[in-house]
Structure formats: C-alpha cells, structure tokens
C-alpha positions in Angstrom: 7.7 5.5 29.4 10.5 7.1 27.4 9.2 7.2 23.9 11.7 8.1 20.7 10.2 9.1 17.9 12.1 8.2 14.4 9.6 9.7 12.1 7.7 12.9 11.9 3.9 12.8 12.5 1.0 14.5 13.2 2.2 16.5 16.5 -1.7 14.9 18.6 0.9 11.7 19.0 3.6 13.4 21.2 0.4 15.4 22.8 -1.1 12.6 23.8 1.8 10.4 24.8 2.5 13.9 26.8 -0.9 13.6 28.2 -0.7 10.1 29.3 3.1 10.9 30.8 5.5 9.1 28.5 8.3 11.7 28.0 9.2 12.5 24.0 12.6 12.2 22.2 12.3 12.5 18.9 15.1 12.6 16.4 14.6 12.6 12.5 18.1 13.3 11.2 20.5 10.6 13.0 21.8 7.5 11.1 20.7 4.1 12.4 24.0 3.0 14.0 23.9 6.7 16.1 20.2 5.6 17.2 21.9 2.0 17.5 24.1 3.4 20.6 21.4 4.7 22.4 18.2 2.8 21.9 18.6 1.0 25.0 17.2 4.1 27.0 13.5 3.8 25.2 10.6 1.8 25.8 8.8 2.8 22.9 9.5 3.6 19.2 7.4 5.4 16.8 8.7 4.5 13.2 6.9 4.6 10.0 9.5 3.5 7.0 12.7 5.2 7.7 15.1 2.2 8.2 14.3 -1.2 9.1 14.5 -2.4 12.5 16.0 -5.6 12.4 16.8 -8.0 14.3 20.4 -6.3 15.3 19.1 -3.0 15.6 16.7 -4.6 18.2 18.9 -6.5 20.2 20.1 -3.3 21.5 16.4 -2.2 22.7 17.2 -3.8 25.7 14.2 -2.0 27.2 11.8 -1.7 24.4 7.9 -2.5 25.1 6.8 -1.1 22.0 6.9 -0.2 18.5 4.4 2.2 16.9 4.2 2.1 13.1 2.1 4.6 11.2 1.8 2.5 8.6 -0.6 -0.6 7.4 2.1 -2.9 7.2 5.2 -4.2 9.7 7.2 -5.7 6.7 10.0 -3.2 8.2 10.7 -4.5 11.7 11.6 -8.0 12.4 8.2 -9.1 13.9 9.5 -12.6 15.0 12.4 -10.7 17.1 9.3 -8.3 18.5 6.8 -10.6 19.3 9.5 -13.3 21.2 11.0 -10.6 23.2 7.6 -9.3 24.2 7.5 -6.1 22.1 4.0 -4.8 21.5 3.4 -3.8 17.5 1.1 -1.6 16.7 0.5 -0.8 13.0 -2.5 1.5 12.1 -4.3 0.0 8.6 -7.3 1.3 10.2 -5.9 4.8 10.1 -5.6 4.8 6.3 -8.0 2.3 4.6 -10.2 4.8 3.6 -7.9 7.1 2.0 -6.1 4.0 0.0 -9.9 2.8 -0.7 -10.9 6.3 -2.2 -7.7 6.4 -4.0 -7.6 3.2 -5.5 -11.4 4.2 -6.7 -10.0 6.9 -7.6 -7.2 5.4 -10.3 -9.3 3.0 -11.9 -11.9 5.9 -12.8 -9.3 8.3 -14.1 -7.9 5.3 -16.0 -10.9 4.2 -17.6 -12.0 7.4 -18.8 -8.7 8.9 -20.0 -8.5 11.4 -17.5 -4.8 12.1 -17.1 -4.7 12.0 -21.0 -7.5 13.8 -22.2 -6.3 17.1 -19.4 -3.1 17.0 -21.3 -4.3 16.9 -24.6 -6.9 19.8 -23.8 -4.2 21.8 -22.0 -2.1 21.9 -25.1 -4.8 22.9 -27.2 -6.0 19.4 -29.0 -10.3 18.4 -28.9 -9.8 14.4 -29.0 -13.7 13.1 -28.1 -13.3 9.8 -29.7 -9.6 9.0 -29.1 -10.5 9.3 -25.6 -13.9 7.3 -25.5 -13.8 5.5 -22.0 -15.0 2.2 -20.7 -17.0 2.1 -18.0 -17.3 0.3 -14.1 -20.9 -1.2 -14.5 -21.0 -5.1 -15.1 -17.7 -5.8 -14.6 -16.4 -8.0 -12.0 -14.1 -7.0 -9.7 -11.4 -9.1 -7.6 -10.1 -8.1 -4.6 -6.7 -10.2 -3.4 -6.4 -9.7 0.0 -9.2 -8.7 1.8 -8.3 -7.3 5.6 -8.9 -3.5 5.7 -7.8 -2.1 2.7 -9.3 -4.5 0.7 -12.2 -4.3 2.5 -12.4 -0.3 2.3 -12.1 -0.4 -1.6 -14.4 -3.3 -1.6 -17.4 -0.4 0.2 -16.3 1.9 -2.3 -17.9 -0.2 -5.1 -21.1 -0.3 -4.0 -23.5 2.2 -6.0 -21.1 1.4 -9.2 -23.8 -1.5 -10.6 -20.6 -3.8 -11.1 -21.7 -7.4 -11.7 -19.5 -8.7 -8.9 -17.6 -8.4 -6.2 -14.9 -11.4 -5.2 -12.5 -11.8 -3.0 -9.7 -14.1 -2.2 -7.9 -14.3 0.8 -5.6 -16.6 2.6 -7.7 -16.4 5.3 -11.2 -18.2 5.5 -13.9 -16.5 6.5 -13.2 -12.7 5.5 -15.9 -12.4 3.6 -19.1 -9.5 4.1 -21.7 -8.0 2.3 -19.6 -6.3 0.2 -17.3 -9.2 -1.5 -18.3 -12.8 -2.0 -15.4 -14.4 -0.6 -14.3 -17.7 -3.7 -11.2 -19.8 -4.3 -8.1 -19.0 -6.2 -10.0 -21.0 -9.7 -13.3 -19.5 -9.5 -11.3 -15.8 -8.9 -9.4 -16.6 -11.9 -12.2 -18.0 -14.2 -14.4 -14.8 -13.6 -12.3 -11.2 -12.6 -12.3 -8.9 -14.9 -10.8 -5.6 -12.9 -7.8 -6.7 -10.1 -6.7 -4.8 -7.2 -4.1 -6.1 -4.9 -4.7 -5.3 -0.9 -1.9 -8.0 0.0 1.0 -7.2 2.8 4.3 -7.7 2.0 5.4 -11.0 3.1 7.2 -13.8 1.4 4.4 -15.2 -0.3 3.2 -12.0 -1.9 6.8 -10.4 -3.3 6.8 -11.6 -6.5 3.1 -13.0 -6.8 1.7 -11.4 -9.6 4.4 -12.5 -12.7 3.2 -13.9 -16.2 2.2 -17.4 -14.7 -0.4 -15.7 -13.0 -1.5 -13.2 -15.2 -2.1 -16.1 -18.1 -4.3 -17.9 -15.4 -7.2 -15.3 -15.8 -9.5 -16.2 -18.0 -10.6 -12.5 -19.3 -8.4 -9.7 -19.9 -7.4 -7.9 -17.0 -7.0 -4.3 -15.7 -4.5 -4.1 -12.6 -5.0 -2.2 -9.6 -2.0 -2.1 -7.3 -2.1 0.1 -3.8 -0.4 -2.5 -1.9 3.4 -3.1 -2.1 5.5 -2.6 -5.1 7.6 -6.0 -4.8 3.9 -8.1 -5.5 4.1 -7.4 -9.0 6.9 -8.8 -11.3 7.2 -5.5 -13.5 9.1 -6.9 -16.3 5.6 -9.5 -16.1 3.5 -6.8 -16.0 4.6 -5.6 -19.3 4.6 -8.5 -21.1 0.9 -8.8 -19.6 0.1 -5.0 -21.0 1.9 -6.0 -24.8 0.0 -9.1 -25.4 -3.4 -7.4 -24.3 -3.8 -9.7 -21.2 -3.3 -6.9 -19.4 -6.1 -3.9 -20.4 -4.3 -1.4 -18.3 -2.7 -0.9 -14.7 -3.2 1.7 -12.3 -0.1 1.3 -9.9 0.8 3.2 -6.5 3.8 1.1 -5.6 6.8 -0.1 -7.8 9.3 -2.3 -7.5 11.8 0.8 -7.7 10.8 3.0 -4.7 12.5 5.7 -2.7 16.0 5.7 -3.2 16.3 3.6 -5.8 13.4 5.3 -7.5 15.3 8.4 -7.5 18.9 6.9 -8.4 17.1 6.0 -11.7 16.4 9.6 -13.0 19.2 11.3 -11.3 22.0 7.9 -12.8 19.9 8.1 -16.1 19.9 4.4 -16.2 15.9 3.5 -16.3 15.3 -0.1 -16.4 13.4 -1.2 -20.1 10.3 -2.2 -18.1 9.7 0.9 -16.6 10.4 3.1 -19.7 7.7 0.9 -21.2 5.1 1.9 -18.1 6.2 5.7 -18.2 4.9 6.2 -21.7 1.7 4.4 -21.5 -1.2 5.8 -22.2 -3.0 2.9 -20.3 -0.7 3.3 -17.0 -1.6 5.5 -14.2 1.1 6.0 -11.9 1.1 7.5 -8.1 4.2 7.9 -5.8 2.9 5.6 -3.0 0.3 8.0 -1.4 -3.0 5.9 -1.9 -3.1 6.1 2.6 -1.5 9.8 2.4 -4.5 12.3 3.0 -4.5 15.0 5.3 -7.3 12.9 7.4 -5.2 9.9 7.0 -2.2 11.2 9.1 -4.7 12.1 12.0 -6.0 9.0 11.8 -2.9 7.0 11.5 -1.4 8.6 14.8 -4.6 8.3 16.6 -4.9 4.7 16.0 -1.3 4.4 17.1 -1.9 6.2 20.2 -5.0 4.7 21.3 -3.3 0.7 20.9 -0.8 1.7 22.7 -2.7 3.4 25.2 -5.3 0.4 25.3 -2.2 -2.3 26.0 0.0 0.3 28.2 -2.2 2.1 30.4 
C-alpha cells in the first residue's frame, strides 16, 4: 500500500501505517491540480479538510482503495464517486466526540454564567455582581438534533446537571439510550428549551435552522451549534436573538469559515449579521475547535488507522 498523506497529523498514523508496511508520502504544501497529476500512484489518502476531493480529482485515483479522513464528517469527498468505485471511507467521529461533547458543555456554561464577560470586565478593573447574574442548567430541557456520536457524547455530559429533560431527534429511528428520550420533530418543538445541533452536513441540514424554524419552538430558545456552520441561516439567527426567540447562541461553526472568514477582517467588509454576533454579549464564539484537543488528535488518527487496518489487513 502506497499511502499519501494530504494533511498533517499526529506522527502514530504514518508509524503505524509503517508498522503494518504501507510506505508514506506525504505532501502538505502542493496545489490540488500538482496532487491531481500524480494521484494515480496511491492506494490510500489521508485528508482531513484541505481541499475537496471531488468527483474529478477522483477519477484520476485510478488506484485508490481508500480515504482516511480525521474528521467526523465526509461532506468533503464525493462519497457517491467513493463508494461506486469501491473506495473504503473512513471518517473518525469516534476520535473526537468527547472533546466536541466537553466543549459544547463547556459553551453553554460559560454563556449562562457570563463568563467571557464578567473576566473582561474584572480584568479592566470594573466589580459587576448583578449585571452578570447567570441562569442556570437545572430544569431545563435540552434538545439534541442529531443524535449519532456527538450528539450522543454531549447527551452523557448532561447527566449530574438535574435538567428536566433530555430529547432527541434524529432522522434515524431508533437512536435513542438512556441518556436522551428519542420524540418527533412536534413534541421537540413544543417542549426544548436549550438546542444543540450534532447534524452532518448534508443537503438537508445546510440551511436548516432559519426563522421558520426558530418561530416553531414554543419557548425561547438558547442555540448550541458544534456541528457545521452552513446549518444555521445567520442572518435568521439574528433576527431570532433581536426578537428574544433566541435567549443566546453559543456557536463553533459559521457560515464564514477559513478563507472566507479571514477575507472579512483582512477586506474590511463584515457582513451586518455577523457584526451583530461579534458584539453580543449573549454570543459565544469558538473558531471550529469543539473536536480539537490534544487527546482528540491521538484519537482521531488512531481510529483512522485501526478501520483501515480492520478492512485492509
């Protein structure tokens, strides 16, 4: 097995593909048409989100048996392309749900109780008690949309907390476990109180969470989003957080990511929504590193490693 390696990892991956006798390319700085002209001498890729491989990059891995994502989701490869041509996938959402459980957990506590503002406030010499009165976890009910790892992970988390309830909804029957009562889309609406979104990025989800949605909740809401940035309409989100519907939102992922995250600041041309969420006092925001721990990235190459090795050896 010739493996190329597109990403840097932890270094146990090319140690233990070294182990098992693959030989290791890897190559961090080329564009993807310069990988393009050579891809056809691999048999495995390890990728976690720096370009997509689509279905024309793929074309020309005439000899590819596997991808390796490290990484929860696939939304970056053509998975139809993959799976026709017999190309084995193998994401790792079991290498990071803790760390995007613990984090999420982590948000919604610092939210609730000021946290971010009350350190700034003391740090530049001002003693607010009362304008920084928190709420707390206890009784509430919680809402979990999407309930595979990550959702389950944060749904573990809770336990201890005394909230009232725990509910998920899933497109999936049957996810359901002693941690989150599994209900429909009308009973999750009539009755969440805190949302966190553990949904992939797919089709179905970009977009999901816009002011139709929002108004279908019958208490106000506080958001929770550690999933993908395109699941939330933002412009929605701040009509949600204006009107009250919308308590506060801790949010991991934007719409505006990465490059264009950057272009923003560095073009001075930030769109009116996000102005609005960068001068919140009821938004907490993260740069997409709810699965990025130190244990995480062992985890996330091991689980790599040992599907691959599972399926390959």
């Amino acid at each position: 097995m010739k493996v190329l390696h597109l990403d840097s990892n932890h270094p146990l991956i090319i140690e233990q593909f070294s182990e098992l006798g693959f030989e290791n390319d890897e190559d961090y700085t080329s564009s993807k048409q310069e990988i393009e002209q050579r891809i056809a001498a691999y048999d495995g890729l390890i990728i976690r989100s720096r370009f997509a491989l689509d279905a024309e990059f793929l074309q020309k891995a005439t000899n590819l048996k596997f991808i390796g994502r490290l990484g929860a989701g696939l939304e970056n490869i053509d998975t139809d392309y993959a799976k026709a041509n017999d190309i084995f996938l193998a994401a790792a959402p079991e290498g990071n749900r803790n760390a995007v459980g613990e984090h999420a957990l982590g948000m919604l506590l610092s939210l609730f109780n000021n946290l971010n503002k009350a350190d700034r406030e003391v740090r530049s010499g001002t003693w607010d008690r009362e304008g920084n009165r928190g709420v707390e976890l206890e009784g509430k009910t919680v809402g979990i949309i999407g309930y595979g790892n990550m959702g389950k992970a944060f749904a573990k988390k809770l336990q201890g907390f005394d909230v009232d309830e725990v509910i998920c909804y899933d497109i999936e029957g049957g996810v359901e476990d002693d941690n989150a009562r599994q209900v429909g889309i009308m009973e999750f609406h009539q009755h969440t109180e805190v949302l966190s979104l553990h949904v992939p990025q797919t089709p179905a989800t970009i977009g999901m969470v816009d002011t139709a949605f929002i108004e279908k909740f019958h208490n106000p809401i506080w958001l929770l989003n550690t999933a993908r940035g395109k699941c939330v309409v933002t412009e929605d989100l701040v009509a949600g957080l204006k009107s009250g519907k919308v308590l506060g939102a801790c949010l991991d992922v934007l719409e505006y990511e990465k490059t264009s995250f950057e272009h923003m600041f560095s073009d001075g041309k930030l769109p009116e929504a996000f102005e609005y969420l960068i001068k919140s006092e009821n938004v907490l925001l993260s740069p997409h590193v709810a699965g990025w721990t130190v244990e995480s990235k062992i985890k996330l190459a091991q689980t790599v490693v040992d599907k691959i090795k599972k399926e390959f050896c």
